[in-house]
N, C-alpha and C positions, 0 to 999 in steps of 0.2 A: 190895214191894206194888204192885201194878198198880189204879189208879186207873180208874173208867170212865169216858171220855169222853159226854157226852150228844151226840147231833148231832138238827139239828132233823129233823122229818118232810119224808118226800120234795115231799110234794101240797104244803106250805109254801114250801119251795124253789122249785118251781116255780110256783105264785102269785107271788112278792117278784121271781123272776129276771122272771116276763112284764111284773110292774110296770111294770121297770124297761127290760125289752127295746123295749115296744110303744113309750112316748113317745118311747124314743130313737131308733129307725129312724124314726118321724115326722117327727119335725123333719130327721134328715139329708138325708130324701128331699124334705122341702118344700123345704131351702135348695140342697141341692146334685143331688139328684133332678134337676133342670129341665137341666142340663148335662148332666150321665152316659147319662138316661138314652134323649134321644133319638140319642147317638151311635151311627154304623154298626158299634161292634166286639161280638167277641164277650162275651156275657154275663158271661163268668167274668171280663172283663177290668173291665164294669160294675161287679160287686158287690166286686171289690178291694178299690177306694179307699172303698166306703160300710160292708164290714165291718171295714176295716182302720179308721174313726173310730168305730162302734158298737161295738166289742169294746175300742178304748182307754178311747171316754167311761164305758165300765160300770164295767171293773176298776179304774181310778181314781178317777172320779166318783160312779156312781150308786149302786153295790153299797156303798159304804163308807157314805153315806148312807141307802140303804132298812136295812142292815145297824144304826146305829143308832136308825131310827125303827122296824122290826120284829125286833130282836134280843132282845127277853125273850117275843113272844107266839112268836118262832119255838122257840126252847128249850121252851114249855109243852109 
């Protein structure tokens, strides 16, 4: 028997993921911003170190937490 998985709505998704996206590049950029980003390299080499702590802080941090504060309106 094959069971159906529910998955939330896309437009949900993407509400809870920008929740979570916008405060965190905020803060990296207030605290770590001020270093990064008046250095003379190139850009790609800027945004490294700020996606490489935004993309750890979410899948560890923030997604597991928005994930139980909006996990049963996202199922609706």
């Amino acid at each position: 028997m094959s069971e159906k998985i529910k998955k939330p709505q896309r437009w949900k998704m993407a509400v809870v993921i920008w929740l979570g996206i916008y405060p965190t590049i905020t803060v990296v950029l207030a605290t770590i911003g001020q270093y990064i980003l008046p250095l003379h390299i190139p850009i790609y080499l800027k945004t490294l170190p700020i996606t490489l702590i935004v993309v750890s802080v979410m899948v560890f941090v923030v997604l597991p937490l928005l994930h139980k504060v909006f996990g049963k309106w996202m199922m609706r």
